[in-house]
C-alpha positions in Angstrom: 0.0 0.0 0.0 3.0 2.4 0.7 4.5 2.2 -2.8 1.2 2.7 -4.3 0.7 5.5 -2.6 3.8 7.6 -2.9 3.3 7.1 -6.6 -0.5 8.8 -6.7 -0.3 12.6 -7.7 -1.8 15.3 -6.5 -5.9 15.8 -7.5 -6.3 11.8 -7.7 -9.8 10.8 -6.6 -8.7 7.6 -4.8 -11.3 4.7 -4.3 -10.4 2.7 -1.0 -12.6 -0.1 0.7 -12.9 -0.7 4.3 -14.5 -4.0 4.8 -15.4 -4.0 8.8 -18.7 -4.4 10.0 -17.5 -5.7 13.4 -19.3 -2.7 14.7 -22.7 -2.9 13.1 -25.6 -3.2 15.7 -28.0 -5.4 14.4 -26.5 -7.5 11.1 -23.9 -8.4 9.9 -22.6 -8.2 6.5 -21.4 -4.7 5.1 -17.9 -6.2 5.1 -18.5 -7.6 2.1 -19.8 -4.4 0.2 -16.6 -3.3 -1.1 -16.2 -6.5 -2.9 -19.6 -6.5 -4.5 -19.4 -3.2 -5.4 -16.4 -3.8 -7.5 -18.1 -7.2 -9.1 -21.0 -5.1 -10.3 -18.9 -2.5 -11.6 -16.5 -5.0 -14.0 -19.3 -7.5 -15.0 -20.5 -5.5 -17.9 -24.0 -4.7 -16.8 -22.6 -1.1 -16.6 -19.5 1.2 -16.9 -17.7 3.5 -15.6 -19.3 6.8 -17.0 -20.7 9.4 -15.0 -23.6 11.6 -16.0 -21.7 14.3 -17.1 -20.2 12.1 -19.7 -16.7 11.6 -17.5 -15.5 8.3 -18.2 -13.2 7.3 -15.0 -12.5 4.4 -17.3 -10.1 5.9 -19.0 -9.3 9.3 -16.8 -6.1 9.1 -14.9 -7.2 11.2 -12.3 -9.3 8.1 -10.5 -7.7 5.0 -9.0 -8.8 2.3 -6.9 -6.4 1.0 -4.3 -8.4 -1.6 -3.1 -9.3 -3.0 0.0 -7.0 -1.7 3.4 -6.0 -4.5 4.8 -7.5 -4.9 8.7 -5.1 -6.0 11.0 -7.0 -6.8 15.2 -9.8 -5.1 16.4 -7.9 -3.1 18.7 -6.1 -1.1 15.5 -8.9 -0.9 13.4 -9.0 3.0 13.8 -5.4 4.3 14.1 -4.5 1.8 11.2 -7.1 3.2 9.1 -6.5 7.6 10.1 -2.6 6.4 9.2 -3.4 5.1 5.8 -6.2 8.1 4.9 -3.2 10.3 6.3 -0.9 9.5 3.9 -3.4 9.4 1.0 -4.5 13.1 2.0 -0.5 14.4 2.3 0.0 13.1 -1.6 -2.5 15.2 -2.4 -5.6 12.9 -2.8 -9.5 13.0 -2.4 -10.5 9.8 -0.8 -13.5 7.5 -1.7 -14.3 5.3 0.8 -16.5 2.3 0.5 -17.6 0.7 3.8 -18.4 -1.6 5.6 -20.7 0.0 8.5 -20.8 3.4 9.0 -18.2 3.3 11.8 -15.3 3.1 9.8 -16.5 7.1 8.8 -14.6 8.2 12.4 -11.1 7.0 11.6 -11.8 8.5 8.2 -12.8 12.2 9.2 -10.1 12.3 12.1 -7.7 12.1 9.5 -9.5 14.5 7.1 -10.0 17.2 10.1 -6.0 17.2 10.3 -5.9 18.3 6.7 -9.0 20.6 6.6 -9.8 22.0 9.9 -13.3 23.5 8.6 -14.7 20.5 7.1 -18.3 20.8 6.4 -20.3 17.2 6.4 -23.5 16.5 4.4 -24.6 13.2 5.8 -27.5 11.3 3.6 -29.0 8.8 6.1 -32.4 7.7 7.4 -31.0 7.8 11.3 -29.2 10.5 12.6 -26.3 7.7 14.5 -26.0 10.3 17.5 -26.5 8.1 20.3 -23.8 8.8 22.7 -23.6 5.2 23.5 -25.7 2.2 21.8 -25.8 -1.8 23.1 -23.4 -0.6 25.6 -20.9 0.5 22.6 -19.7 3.9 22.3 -18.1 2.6 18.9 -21.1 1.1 17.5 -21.6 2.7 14.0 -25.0 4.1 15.6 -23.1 6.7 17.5 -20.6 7.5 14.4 -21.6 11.3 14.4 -21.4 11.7 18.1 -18.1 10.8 18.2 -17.4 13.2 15.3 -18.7 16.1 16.6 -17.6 15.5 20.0 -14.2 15.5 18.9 -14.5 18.5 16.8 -13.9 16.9 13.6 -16.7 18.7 11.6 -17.6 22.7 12.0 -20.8 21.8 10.5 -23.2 18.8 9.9 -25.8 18.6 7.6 -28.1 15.4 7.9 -30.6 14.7 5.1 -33.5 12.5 5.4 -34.0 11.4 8.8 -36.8 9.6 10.0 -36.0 7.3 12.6 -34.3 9.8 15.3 -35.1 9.2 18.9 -36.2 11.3 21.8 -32.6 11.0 23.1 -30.3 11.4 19.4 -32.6 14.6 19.0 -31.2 16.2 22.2 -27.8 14.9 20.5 -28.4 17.0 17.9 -29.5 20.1 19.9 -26.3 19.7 21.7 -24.0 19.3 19.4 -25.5 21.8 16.9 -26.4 19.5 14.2 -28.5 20.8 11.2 -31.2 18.2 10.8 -33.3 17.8 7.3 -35.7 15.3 8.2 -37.1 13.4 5.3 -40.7 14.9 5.7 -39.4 18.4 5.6 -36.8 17.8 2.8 -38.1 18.5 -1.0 -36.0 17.8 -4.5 -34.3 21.3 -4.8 -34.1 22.7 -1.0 -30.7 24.7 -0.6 -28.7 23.4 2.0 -26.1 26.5 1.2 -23.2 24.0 1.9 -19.9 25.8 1.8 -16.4 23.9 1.0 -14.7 21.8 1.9 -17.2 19.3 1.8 -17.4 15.6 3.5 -19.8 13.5 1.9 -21.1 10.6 3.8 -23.9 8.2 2.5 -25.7 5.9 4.0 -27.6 3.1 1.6 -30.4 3.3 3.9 -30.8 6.9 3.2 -32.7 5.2 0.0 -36.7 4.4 0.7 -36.3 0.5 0.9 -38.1 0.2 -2.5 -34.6 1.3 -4.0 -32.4 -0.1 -1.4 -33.0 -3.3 0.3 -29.9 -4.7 0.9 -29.4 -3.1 4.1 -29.4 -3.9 7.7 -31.8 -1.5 9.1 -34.5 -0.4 6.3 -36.8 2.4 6.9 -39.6 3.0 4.3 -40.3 6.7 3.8 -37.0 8.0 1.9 -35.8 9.1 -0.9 -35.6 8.0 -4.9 -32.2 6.9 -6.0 -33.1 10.5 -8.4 -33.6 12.2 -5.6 -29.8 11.4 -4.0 -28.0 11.6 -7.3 -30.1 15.3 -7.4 -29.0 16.3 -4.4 -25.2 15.0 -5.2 -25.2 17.1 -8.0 -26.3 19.9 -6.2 -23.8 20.8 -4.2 -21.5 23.7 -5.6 -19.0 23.7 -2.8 -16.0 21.6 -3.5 -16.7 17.8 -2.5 -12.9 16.9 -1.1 -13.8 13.4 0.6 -17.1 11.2 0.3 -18.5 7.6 1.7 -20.7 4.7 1.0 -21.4 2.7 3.4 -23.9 -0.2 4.4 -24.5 -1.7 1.8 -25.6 -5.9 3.4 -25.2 -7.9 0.2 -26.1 -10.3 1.9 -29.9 -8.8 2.5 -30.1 -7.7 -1.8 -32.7 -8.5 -4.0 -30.9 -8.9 -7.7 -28.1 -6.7 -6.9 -30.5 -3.9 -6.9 -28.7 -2.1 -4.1 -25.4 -2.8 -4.8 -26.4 -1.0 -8.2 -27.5 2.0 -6.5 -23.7 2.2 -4.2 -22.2 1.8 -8.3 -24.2 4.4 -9.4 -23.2 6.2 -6.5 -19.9 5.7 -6.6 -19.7 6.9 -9.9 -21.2 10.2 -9.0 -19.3 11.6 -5.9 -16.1 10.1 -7.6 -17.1 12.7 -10.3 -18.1 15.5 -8.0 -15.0 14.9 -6.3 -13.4 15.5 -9.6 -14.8 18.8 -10.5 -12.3 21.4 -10.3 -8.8 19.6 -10.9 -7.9 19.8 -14.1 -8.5 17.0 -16.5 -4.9 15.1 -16.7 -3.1 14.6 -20.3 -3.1 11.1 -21.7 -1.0 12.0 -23.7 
């Protein structure tokens, strides 16, 4: 992993899988996303172009490093913040694909060193602010308490919630979180998001008739339009992103693990916009 990443340039958006789920809550599973993702991806039922007509095919500027490889439990997160470290001082913008949403806190610990006024939009259908959860403070349902508690975001932006509790709301309150419930969130609402920008998606964020390979479904959410609307939306520069949970395990046909492609695709070239396109040449 060193030697392929002292050989990345600067402005490379850098694909890299975390397959842990030994924090998930409920099921497990989302350690094998990063593998299916990939298998959908090369088995010719789509490509690699992006709506905008970028082929990251054939554009230098992506790369996929593959899977980090997890040594014990007891590493998992400084072995991940050193390897997103060393991506972020050669000048890369990271792509993560998870695994459960925990492996998100390693990630932005090491992104906060780099940009100390990181803004976070995070597309989910629960707000994962429990300060503690199955007696886990790790558990990937308090992922954005730990974030904010450590100061790694000066703003969070969470878009369609609809499974908050009384307590994750007080979370919010406390913490200062800007919450977009799903029944007050319409195609088109500004969310004035100002750079540098943090994506972080959830595959439950989608309404389960889009998305049922998950572990925790919530009906009520958005279209797979809607979030590739909202993705494109955003005008501030997108320096970091993540997909997470997908449970192929739980998929019907692939058809969610086609939605975390299509995904992909898209914050890879959102992520892109703004370097300028390298010569093949």
């Amino acid at each position: 992993m060193e030697e392929i990443i002292s050989s990345l340039r600067p402005g490379t958006v850098v694909v890299l899988g975390i397959p842990s789920d030994v924090n998930s809550s409920y099921a497990r599973g989302a350690s094998d996303a990063p593998a299916r993702i990939r298998q959908i991806l090369v088995s010719g039922s789509t490509n690699y172009c992006c709506e905008d007509g970028t082929d990251l095919e054939g554009d230098p500027r992506f790369r996929d490093i593959g899977d980090i490889e997890l040594g014990p439990v007891a590493d998992f997160h400084s072995q991940v913040e050193e390897t997103l470290a060393a991506l972020l001082d050669r000048g890369a913008r990271v792509l993560t694909l998870g695994g459960d949403h925990a492996v998100t806190v390693p990630v932005l610990r090491a992104y906060h060193k780099k940009y100390e006024d990181l803004s976070i939009l995070h597309l989910d259908a629960h707000p994962d602010l429990y300060d503690e959860y199955g007696g886990s403070r790790s558990s990937h349902a308090c992922t954005f308490a730990r974030v904010m508690e450590e100061g790694l975001a000066t703003r969070l932006v969470q878009v369609g919630i609809r499974a908050g509790t009384p307590h994750q709301s007080e979370q919010a309150k406390r913490f200062g979180v800007e919450t977009i419930e799903m029944r007050d969130w319409w195609p088109g609402r500004s969310m004035d998001l100002r750079g540098p920008v943090y994506v972080s998606l959830d595959m439950d964020v989608l309404d389960p008739g889009f998305a049922p390979g998950v572990s925790h479904p919530e009906p009520g959410g958005p279209s797979s339009r809607d979030v590739l609307g909202l993705i494109r939306s955003i005008k501030a520069p997108v320096v970091g992103a993540d997909v997470v949970e997908l449970n192929p395990g739980r998929d019907s046909s692939d058809v969610t693990a086609m939605a975390a492609v299509k995904f992909m695709k898209e914050l890879a070239c959102r992520m892109l916009a703004g370097w300028p396109a390298a010569s093949t040449g």
